[in-house]
BASETI-244945 format. One line per 4 residues: their letters; for each residue x, y, z of C-alpha. Coordinates in nm, 3 decimals, decimal comma, padded with zeros to 5 digits. Each point is the difference from the previous one (the first is absolute). Layout:
a	X:Y:Z | ...
***
This chain:
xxxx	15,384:-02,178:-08,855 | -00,357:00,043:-00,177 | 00,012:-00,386:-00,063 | -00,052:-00,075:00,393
xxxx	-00,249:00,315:00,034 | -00,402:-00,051:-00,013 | -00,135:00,298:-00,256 | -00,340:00,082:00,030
xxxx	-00,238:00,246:-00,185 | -00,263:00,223:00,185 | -00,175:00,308:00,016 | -00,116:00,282:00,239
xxxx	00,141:00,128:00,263 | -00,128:-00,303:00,211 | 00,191:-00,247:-00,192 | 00,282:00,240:00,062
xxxx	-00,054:00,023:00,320 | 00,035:-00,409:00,031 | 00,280:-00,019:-00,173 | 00,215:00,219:00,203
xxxx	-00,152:-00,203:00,322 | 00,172:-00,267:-00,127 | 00,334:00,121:-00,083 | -00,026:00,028:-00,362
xxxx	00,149:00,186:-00,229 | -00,283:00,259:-00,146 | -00,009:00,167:-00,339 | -00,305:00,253:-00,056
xxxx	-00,093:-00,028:-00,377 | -00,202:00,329:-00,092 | -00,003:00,039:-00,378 | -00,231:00,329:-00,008
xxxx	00,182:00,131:00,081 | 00,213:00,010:00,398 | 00,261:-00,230:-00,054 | 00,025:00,084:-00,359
xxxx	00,103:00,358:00,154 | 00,222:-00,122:00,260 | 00,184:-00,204:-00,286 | -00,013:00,294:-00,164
xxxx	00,184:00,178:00,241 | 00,317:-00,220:00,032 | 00,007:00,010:-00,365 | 00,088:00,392:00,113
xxxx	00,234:-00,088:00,198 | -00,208:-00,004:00,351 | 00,184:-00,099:00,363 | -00,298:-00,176:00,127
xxxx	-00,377:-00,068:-00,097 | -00,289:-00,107:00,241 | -00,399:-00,038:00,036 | -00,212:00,168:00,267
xxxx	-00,420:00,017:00,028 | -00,158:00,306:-00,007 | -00,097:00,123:00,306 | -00,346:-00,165:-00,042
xxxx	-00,074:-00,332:-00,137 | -00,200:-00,291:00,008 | 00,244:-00,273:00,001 | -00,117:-00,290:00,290
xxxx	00,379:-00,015:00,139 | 00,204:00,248:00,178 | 00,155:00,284:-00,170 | 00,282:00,215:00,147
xxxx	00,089:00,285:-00,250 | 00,191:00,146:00,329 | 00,228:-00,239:-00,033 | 00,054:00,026:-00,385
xxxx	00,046:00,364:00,110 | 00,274:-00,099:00,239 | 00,147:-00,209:-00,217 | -00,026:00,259:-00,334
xxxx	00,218:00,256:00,229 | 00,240:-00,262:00,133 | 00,092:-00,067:-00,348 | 00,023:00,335:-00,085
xxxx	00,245:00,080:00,268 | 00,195:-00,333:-00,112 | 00,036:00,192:-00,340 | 00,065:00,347:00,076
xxxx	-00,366:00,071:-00,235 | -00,367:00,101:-00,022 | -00,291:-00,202:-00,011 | -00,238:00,056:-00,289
xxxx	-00,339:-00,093:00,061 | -00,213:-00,223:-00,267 | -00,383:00,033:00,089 | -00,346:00,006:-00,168
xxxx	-00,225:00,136:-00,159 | 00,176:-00,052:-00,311 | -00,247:00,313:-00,139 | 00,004:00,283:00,254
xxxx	00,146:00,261:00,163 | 00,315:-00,066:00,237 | -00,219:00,128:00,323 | -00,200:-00,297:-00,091
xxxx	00,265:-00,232:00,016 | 00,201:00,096:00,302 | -00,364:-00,005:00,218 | 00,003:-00,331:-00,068
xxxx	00,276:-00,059:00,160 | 00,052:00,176:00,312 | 00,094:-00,258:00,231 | 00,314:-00,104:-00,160
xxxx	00,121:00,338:-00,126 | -00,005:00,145:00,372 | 00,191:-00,332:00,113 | 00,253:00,091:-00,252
xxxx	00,023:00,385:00,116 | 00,001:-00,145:00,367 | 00,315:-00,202:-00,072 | 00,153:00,293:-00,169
xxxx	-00,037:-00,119:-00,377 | -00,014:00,257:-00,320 | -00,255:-00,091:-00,207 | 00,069:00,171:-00,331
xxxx	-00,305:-00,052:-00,241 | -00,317:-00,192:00,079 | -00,070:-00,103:-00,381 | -00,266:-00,242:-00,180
xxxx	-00,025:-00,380:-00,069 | 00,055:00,015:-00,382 | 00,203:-00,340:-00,052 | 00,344:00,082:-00,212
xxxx	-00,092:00,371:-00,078 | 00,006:00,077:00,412 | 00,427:00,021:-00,008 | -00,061:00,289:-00,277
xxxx	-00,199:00,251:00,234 | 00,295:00,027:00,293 | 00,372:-00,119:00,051 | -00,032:-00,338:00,149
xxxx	00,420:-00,109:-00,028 | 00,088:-00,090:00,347 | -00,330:00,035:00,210 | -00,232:-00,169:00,176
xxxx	-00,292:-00,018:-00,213 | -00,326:-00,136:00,242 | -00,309:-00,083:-00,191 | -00,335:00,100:00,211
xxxx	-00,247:-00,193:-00,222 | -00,335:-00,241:00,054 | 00,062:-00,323:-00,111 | 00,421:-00,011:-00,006
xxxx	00,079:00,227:00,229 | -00,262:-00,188:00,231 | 00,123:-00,335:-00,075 | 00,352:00,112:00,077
xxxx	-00,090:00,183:00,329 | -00,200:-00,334:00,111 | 00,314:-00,234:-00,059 | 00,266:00,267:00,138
xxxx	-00,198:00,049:00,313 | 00,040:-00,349:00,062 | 00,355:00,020:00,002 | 00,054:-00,154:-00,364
xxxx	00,233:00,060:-00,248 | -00,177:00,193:-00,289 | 00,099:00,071:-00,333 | -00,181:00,088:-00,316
xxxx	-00,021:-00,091:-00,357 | -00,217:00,030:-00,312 | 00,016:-00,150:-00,404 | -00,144:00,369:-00,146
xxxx	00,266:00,197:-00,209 | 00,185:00,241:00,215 | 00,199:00,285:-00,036 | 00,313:-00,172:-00,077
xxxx	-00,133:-00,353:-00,104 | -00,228:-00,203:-00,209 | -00,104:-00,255:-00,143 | 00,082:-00,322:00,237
xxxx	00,236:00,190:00,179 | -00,205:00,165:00,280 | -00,104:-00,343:00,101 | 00,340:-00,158:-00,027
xxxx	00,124:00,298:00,227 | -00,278:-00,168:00,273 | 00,183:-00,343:-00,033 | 00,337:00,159:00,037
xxxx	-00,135:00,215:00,310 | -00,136:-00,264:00,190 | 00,299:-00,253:-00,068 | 00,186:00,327:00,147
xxxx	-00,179:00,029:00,340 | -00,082:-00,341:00,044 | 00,161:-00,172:00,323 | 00,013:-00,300:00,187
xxxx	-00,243:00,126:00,301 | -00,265:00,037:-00,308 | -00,222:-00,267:00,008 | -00,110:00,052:-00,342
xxxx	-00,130:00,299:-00,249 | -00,323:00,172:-00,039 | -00,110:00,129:-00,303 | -00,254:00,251:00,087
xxxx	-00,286:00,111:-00,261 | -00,066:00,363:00,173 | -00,365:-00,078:-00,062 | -00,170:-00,314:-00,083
xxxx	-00,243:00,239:-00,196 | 00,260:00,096:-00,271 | 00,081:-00,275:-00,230 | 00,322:00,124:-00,117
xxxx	00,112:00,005:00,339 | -00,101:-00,325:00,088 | 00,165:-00,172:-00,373 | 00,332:00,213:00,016
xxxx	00,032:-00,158:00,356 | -00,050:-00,355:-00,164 | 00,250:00,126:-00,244 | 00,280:00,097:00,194
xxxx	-00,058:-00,366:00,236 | 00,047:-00,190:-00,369 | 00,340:00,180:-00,084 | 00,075:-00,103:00,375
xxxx	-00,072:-00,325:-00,053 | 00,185:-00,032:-00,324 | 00,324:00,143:00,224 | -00,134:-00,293:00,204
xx	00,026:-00,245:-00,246 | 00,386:00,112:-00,168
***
């Protein structure tokens, strides 16, 4: 199917944003270090993983971490599980964390979810601090989460990958695991797939994005 789909690579949560306008299929690509975490996580074994914004950010498009709230506890239920929540500073004290983001922790106590740990975004060592087999593992971060939030709100499909070593994989692996993903959730409705640098100010972002579109293309091309 990837032979008669468009693949584009952007960045920010505006390009996100776009891309999910138009029906596309949208990966978030946020080396340092959110989707490296949420891969992370499914190494351990996780139900579900997702982006949200912090409850205050500068992003130019719409954000709804509400809905990423809703959605986090709707998952949950569909799994019998917590949630365990992924959030920043990386440095800190947990207080710290969680008051950055209020908005989508009381959506998830308002629609009855458990959250179960509200931990920090440390790339492949995150699974090690809390149980993660079988949750829903949300990622509250500025650039990824943000990204993610911008492109769900829109009503896209949104998935995440990353080419950094994980807990389980390395190597070429991580990134080969992004190929596999997207060939996964791709559909006919998509009108093509977005490769999303979380920040155009973050260069590995921005060249693991053009890294996972040339192993697409090379899928393209067999």
């Amino acid at each position: 199917m990837v032979r008669s789909k468009k693949i584009i690579v952007t960045s920010d949560a505006s390009g996100a944003c776009d891309a999910a306008r138009q029906g596309m299929l949208v990966m978030i690509v946020d080396v340092i270090d959110m989707s490296t975490t949420l891969e992370s996580a499914l190494d351990a074994g996780a139900y579900a993983v997702l982006g949200c914004s912090p409850d205050f950010t500068r992003a130019p498009v719409p954000v709804s971490p509400e809905k990423l709230g809703q959605e986090a506890a709707r998952l949950a239920r569909e799994s019998g599980s917590g949630i365990v929540v992924v959030a920043e500073p990386r440095v800190g004290e947990e207080e710290e964390r969680i008051s950055r983001c209020q908005k989508v922790l009381r959506e998830i106590e308002r629609e009855k979810g458990q959250i179960e740990a509200v931990v920090p975004n440390l790339g492949a060592e995150t699974p090690r601090l809390v149980a993660m087999r079988d949750r829903v593992v949300l990622a509250v971060t500025d650039s990824g989460g943000v990204a993610f939030d911008a492109a769900f709100s829109q009503g896209g499909q949104v998935i995440t990958g990353t080419v950094a070593r994980t807990l389980e994989q390395k190597g070429l692996q991580p990134a080969l695991s992004a190929v596999r993903r997207i060939m996964e959730n791709l559909r006919d409705y998509h009108r093509g797939i977005a490769l999303v640098a979380a920040s155009r100010n973050s260069l590995e972002d921005i060249l693991a994005a053009q890294f996972i579109s040339n192993l697409l293309l090379e899928e393209r091309e067999r």
